[in-house]
N, C-alpha and C positions, 0 to 999 in steps of 0.2 A: 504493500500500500504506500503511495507516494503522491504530493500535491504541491505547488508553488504558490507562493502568496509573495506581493512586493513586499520588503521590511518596512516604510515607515506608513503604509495602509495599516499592520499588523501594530505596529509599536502605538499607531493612535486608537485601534480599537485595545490593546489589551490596557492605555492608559484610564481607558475608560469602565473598564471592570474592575480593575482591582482592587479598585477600594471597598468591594464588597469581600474581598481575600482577610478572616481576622490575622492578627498581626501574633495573638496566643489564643489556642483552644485547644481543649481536651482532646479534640478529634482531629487528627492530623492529615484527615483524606479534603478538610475544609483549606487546607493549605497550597492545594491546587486547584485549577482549573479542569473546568469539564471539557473536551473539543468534540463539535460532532459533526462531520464531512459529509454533506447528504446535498446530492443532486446542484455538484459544483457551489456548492455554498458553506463556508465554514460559519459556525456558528459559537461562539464560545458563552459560558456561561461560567460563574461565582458565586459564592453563597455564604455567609456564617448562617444559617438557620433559619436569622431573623427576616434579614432580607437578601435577594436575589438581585444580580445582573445579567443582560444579557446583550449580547449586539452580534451581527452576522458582516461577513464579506464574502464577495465571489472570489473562486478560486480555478485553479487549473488542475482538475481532477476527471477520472473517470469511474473513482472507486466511490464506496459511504462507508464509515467508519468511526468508530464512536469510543476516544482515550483520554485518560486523565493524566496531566502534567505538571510539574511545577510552578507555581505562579509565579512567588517572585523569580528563580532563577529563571526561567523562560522571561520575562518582562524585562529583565536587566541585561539579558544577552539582546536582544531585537534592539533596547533601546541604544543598545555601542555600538548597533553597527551603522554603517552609512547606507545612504539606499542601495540597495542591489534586490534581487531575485532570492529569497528562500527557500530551498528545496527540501522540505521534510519527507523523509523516508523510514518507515518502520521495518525494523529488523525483528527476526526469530526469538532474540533473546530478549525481548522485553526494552528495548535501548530504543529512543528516535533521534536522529541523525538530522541535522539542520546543517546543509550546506550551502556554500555560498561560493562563488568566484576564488575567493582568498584564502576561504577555511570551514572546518568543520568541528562540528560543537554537537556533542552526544548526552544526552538524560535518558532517564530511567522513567517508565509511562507505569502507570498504575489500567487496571479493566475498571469498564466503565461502572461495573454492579456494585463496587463498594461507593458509588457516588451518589450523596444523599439524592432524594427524588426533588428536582425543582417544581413547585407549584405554576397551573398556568392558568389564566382568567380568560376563557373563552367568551369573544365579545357575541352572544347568541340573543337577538334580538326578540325571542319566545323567551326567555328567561329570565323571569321578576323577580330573583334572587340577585343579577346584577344590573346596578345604576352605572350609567356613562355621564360625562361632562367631558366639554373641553376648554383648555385655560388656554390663554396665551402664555408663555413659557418665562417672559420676563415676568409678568405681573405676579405669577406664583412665586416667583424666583426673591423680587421686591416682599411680596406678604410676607415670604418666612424670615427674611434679612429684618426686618422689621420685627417680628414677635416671636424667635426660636430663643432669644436669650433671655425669656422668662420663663422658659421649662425647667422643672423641677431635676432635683440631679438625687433625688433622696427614693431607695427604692422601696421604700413602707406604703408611698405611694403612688401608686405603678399609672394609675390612669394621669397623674398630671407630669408622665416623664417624657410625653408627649404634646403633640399638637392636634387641636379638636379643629376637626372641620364640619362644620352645624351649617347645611346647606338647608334654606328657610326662604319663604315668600317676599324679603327683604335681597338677598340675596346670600353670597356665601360669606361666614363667618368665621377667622380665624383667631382662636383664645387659648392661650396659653398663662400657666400662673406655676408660681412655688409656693406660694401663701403668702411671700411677702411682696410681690410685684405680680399685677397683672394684665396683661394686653388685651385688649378686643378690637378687633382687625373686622370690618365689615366693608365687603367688596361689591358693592349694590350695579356691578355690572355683570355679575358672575351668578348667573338662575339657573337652574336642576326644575326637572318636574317631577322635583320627590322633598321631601321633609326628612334629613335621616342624621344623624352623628355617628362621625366617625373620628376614631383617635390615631394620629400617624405617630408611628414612635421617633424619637427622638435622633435615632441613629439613620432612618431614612430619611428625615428633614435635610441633617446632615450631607449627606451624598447627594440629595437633591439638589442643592443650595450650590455646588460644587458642577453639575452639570446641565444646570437649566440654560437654556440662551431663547433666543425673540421667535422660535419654531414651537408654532402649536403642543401642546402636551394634552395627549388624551386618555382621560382615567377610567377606568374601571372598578367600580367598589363593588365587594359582596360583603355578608356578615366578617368575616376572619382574613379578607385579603386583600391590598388595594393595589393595583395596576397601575404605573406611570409610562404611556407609550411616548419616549423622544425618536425624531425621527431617525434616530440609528442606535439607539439605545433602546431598554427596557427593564425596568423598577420596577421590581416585587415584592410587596413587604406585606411581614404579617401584621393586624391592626392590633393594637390592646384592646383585650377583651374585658378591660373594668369600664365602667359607667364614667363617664367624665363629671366631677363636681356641678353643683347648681353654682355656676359663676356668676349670674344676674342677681344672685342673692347677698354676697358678698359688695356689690358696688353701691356704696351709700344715695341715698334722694337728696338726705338734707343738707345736703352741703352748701350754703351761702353765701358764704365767703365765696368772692371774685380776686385772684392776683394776675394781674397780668404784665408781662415781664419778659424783656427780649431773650430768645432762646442764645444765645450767640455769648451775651453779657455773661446769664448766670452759669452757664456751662462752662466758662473760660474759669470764673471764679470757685465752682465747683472745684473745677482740676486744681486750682491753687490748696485749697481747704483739705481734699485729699494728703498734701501732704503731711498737714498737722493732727489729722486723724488717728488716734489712736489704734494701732494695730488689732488690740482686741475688740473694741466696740466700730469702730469707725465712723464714731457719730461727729454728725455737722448740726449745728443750730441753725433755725429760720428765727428772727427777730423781723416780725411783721406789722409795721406800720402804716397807714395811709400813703405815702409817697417812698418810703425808704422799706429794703431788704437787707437786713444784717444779716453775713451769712458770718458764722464762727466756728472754729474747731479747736483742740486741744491736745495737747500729746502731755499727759504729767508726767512719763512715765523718763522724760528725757529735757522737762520742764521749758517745752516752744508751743507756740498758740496763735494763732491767725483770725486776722478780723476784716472783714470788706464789705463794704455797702454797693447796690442794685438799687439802679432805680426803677420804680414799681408804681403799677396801678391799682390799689386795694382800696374794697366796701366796706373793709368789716372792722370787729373790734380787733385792738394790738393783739398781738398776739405770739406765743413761744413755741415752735413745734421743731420736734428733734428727728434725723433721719439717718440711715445707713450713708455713707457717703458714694461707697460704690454703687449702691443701689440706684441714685439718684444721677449721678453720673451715665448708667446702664441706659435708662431711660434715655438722658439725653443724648446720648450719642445714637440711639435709634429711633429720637423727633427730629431726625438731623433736616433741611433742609427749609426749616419753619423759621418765621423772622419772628414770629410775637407767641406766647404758648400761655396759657390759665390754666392757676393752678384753682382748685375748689377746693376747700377747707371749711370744716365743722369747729372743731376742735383739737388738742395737743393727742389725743388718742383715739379718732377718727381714722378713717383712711383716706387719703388726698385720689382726689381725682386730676388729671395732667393730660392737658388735650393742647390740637393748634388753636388758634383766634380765625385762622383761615383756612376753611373747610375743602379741601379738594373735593374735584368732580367725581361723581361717582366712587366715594370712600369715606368714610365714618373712621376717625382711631382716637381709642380711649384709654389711657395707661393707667394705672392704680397703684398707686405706694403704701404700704403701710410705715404708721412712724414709728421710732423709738423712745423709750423715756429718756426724758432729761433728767440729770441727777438733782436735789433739789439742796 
């Protein structure tokens, strides 16, 4: 059995899968690639478990054939060589031979039966068991960049160590939270003719985020598995199957307080205050006055402390409220692009609502801070 593929076709499709290769796992057959030679088309495939890749290229074959190989060593020999022709040839003993003009480069292939079963989402238009959408491939790409860095990293709670996608008569809805920050991402250009939640885990958001560009991306959801079709790739992942929290019940009403306050100013001053923040707590103070923002921080521990004023548009009474610094930070580097932003405040142990002043077309985003105590 023998087949040619050009090298830097093969080197961009296997950059494209491996990041589904774990880097440790118990199971050592996950440490390779699947390759499967069927009707002049290589198809190669990756997996930890959780989620699957896959992408295909034509090839120069007349055989089908179906082996498992080294990821990363196979990925790091393709990616040193220069363009030339690949000629893979399998031998008797279990060995496949990769030659080239200049040289020849031999591994060791595994049979295809010790390779886990990859799952597949058959798009069957008779089958109410799976919903389709299609996204534009930026604009998902933008949603996750936006609300993936308030997934939970804590595994007691598995349904927010993901990303919920609550497709609704508004349109689609992306929230993510840890309990002490939370995004609600509403994309009101983006309709389904279905009402459903689903949770992407965390480590497909991840690989997503990394291969989305401005090509169509078409999903496929069922109960346990969501489909990402790019147009020379393909995202398999299994969904979490816990209930996603009641988020809508956590974001305060009464919040009254109005501050509103350039996104640019207190972000710069933010970064300053971080550095006086104490390593264990990392609190920063808001001193909230009618026209003025005191922001403070403290480090005892090294006896240095930091103070700057923001000028500010406040309704309400003075006011003292204390927050994580990187938390607050978090946010702002992912309202990036906003000139003015209001904050909504209740009280010192409320949770802050943080939106733009200026509402994008067809997008709603609402970020949620919880505070921390100030010492007294």
């Amino acid at each position: 059995m023998e087949f040619k593929v050009n090298s830097k076709e093969l080197e961009k499709l296997l950059g494209k899968i491996i990041p589904a290769v774990p880097t440790r796992t118990p199971m050592p057959i996950l440490e390779n690639f699947l390759f499967e030679v069927k009707d002049g088309q290589l198809t190669v495939y990756a997996t930890d478990l959780e989620i699957s890749l896959k992408s295909s290229l034509n090839v120069v074959t007349e055989e089908n054939i179906k082996l498992v190989v080294p990821a990363r060593l196979l990925n790091d020999i393709v990616r040193s060589l220069k363009e030339t022709t690949i000629h893979f040839k399998l031998t008797t003993n279990k060995k496949l031979n990769l030659i080239t003009d200049t040289g020849k480069y031999s591994l060791s292939y595994l049979d295809p039966e010790e390779y886990p079963e990859i799952p597949t989402i058959t798009a069957d238009k008779n089958n109410k068991d799976i919903n389709e959408v299609n996204i534009d491939g930026l604009e998902l790409k933008q949603a996750f960049e936006k609300s993936a860095f308030a997934m939970s990293k804590e595994e007691m709670r598995p349904a927010m160590m993901g990303t919920l996608f609550e497709f609704t008569e508004e349109g689609l809805r992306f929230v993510t939270t840890d309990g002490h920050r939370l995004v609600n991402l509403l994309k009101k250009n983006i309709k389904a003719n279905f009402n459903q939640q689903y949770v992407i885990p965390e480590r497909a958001v991840s690989v997503l985020m990394k291969v989305l560009d401005e090509k169509e991306v078409k999903i496929h959801l069922t109960k346990t598995y969501v489909s990402f079709k790019l147009s020379d790739i393909e995202l398999i992942t299994r969904l979490i199957a816990q209930k996603y929290p009641d988020y809508s019940s956590v974001i305060p009403l009464e919040n009254e307080y109005l501050m509103k306050v350039n996104a640019k100013e207190i972000h710069d001053s933010i970064k300053r205050m971080m550095l006086f923040s104490t390593s264990s707590t990392r609190r920063v103070k808001f001193s909230i006055s009618k026209e003025n923002l005191d922001i403070s921080a403290e480090d005892l521990d090294i006896g240095a402390s930091g103070e700057e004023k923001v000028a500010c548009s406040y309704n309400g009474e003075n006011l003292e409220i204390g927050f994580n610094s990187a938390y607050v930070n978090d946010i702002l580097n992912h309202i990036v692009g906003e000139e003015e932003i209001t904050f909504k405040l209740h009280s010192p142990t409320k949770a802050v609502i943080i939106e733009p002043v200026q509402k994008k077309e067809n997008q709603d985003v609402l970020m949620l801070l919880m505070p921390v105590r100030l010492n007294t």
